[in-house]
N, C-alpha and C positions, 0 to 999 in steps of 0.2 A: 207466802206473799213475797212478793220481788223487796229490795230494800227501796225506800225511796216511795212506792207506791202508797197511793193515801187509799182508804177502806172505810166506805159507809153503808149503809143498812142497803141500798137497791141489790136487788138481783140475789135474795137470800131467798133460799126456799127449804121449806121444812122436809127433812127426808126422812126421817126419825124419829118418835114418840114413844115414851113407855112411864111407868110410873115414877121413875127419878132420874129419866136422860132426855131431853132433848137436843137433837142433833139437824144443823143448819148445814146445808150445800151455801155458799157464796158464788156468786161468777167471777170473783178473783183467785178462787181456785183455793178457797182453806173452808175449814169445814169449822163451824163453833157447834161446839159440846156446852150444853147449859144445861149443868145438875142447879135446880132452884137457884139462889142467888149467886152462883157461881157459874163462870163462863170461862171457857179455852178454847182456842183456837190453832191447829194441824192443819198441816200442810196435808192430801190426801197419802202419801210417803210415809210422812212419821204417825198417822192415824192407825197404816196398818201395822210399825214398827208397835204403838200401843196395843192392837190387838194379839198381834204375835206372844208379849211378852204377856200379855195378861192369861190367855191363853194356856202360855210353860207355868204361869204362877199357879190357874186353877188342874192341871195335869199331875202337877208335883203334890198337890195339896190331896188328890184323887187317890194318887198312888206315894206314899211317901216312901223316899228312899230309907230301906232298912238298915242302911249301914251306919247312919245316924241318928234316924230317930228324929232330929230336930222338929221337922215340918211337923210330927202327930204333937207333940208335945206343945209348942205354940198353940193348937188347936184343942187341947183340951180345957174348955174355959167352963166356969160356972155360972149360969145367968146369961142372958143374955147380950150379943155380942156387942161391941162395941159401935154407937151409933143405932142401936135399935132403942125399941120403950120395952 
Protein backbone atom coordinates (compact mmCIF):
# COMPACT_ATOMS: atom_id res chain seq x y z
CA UNK A 1 0.00 0.00 0.00
CA UNK A 2 1.50 3.47 -1.11
CA UNK A 3 2.41 5.66 2.26
CA UNK A 4 -0.12 8.11 2.89
CA UNK A 5 -2.95 5.93 1.46
CA UNK A 6 -5.86 5.27 3.97
CA UNK A 7 -7.43 1.38 3.69
CA UNK A 8 -10.90 0.19 4.59
CA UNK A 9 -12.77 -2.91 4.26
CA UNK A 10 -14.46 -1.98 0.36
CA UNK A 11 -13.26 -3.85 -2.43
CA UNK A 12 -11.77 -7.10 -0.27
CA UNK A 13 -12.49 -10.29 -1.81
CA UNK A 14 -11.76 -13.64 -0.50
CA UNK A 15 -9.36 -15.56 -2.70
CA UNK A 16 -8.38 -18.15 -0.40
CA UNK A 17 -9.73 -20.52 2.29
CA UNK A 18 -8.47 -23.49 4.09
CA UNK A 19 -8.56 -24.80 7.50
CA UNK A 20 -6.21 -22.17 9.25
CA UNK A 21 -5.58 -19.34 6.37
CA UNK A 22 -7.64 -17.07 5.05
CA UNK A 23 -6.56 -14.94 2.43
CA UNK A 24 -8.14 -11.40 1.18
CA UNK A 25 -7.36 -9.78 -2.37
CA UNK A 26 -7.94 -5.80 -1.37
CA UNK A 27 -8.26 -3.30 -4.45
CA UNK A 28 -5.44 -1.28 -2.79
CA UNK A 29 -3.37 -3.93 -3.98
CA UNK A 30 -2.17 -5.87 -0.46
CA UNK A 31 -3.44 -9.01 0.23
CA UNK A 32 -4.49 -9.76 4.25
CA UNK A 33 -3.56 -13.34 5.48
CA UNK A 34 -5.94 -14.01 8.48
CA UNK A 35 -4.79 -17.11 10.52
CA UNK A 36 -7.91 -16.92 13.33
CA UNK A 37 -7.40 -13.92 15.24
CA UNK A 38 -4.35 -12.91 13.65
CA UNK A 39 -4.24 -10.80 10.47
CA UNK A 40 -1.11 -9.39 8.00
CA UNK A 41 -1.04 -7.76 5.30
CA UNK A 42 1.73 -8.10 1.82
CA UNK A 43 1.98 -6.20 -0.60
CA UNK A 44 1.48 -8.94 -3.68
CA UNK A 45 5.70 -8.68 -4.05
CA UNK A 46 6.51 -9.51 -0.59
CA UNK A 47 3.63 -12.33 -0.52
CA UNK A 48 5.53 -14.13 -2.99
CA UNK A 49 9.01 -13.22 -1.26
CA UNK A 50 6.97 -15.34 1.79
CA UNK A 51 6.28 -17.93 -0.40
CA UNK A 52 9.67 -18.32 -1.83
CA UNK A 53 11.26 -18.59 1.52
CA UNK A 54 8.78 -20.63 2.99
CA UNK A 55 9.07 -22.99 0.21
CA UNK A 56 13.56 -23.32 0.75
CA UNK A 57 12.43 -23.72 4.50
CA UNK A 58 9.95 -26.74 3.64
CA UNK A 59 12.88 -28.27 0.80
CA UNK A 60 15.57 -28.10 3.34
CA UNK A 61 13.36 -29.59 5.90
CA UNK A 62 12.60 -32.49 2.97
CA UNK A 63 16.13 -32.90 2.26
CA UNK A 64 18.42 -31.99 5.05
CA UNK A 65 21.85 -30.96 4.31
CA UNK A 66 24.21 -33.92 5.49
CA UNK A 67 27.03 -31.94 6.15
CA UNK A 68 25.31 -30.63 9.23
CA UNK A 69 22.81 -32.46 10.35
CA UNK A 70 21.16 -29.54 12.04
CA UNK A 71 17.66 -29.32 10.08
CA UNK A 72 17.06 -33.47 11.05
CA UNK A 73 18.01 -32.91 14.47
CA UNK A 74 15.61 -29.75 15.34
CA UNK A 75 13.07 -32.16 13.84
CA UNK A 76 13.38 -34.86 15.94
CA UNK A 77 10.68 -34.17 18.57
CA UNK A 78 8.55 -36.22 20.96
CA UNK A 79 4.85 -35.63 21.19
CA UNK A 80 3.42 -33.70 19.37
CA UNK A 81 4.65 -30.65 17.56
CA UNK A 82 4.33 -27.50 18.73
CA UNK A 83 0.97 -25.66 18.45
CA UNK A 84 -0.95 -28.91 17.88
CA UNK A 85 -3.23 -30.99 20.81
Amino acid sequence: MQEGTSHSDDGKAVVAHGPILTVEACSCGVMHLHFGPVSMRFTEETLHEVHRTIGQALMRVAAPDTQTGNVAALLMTRGPARGEA
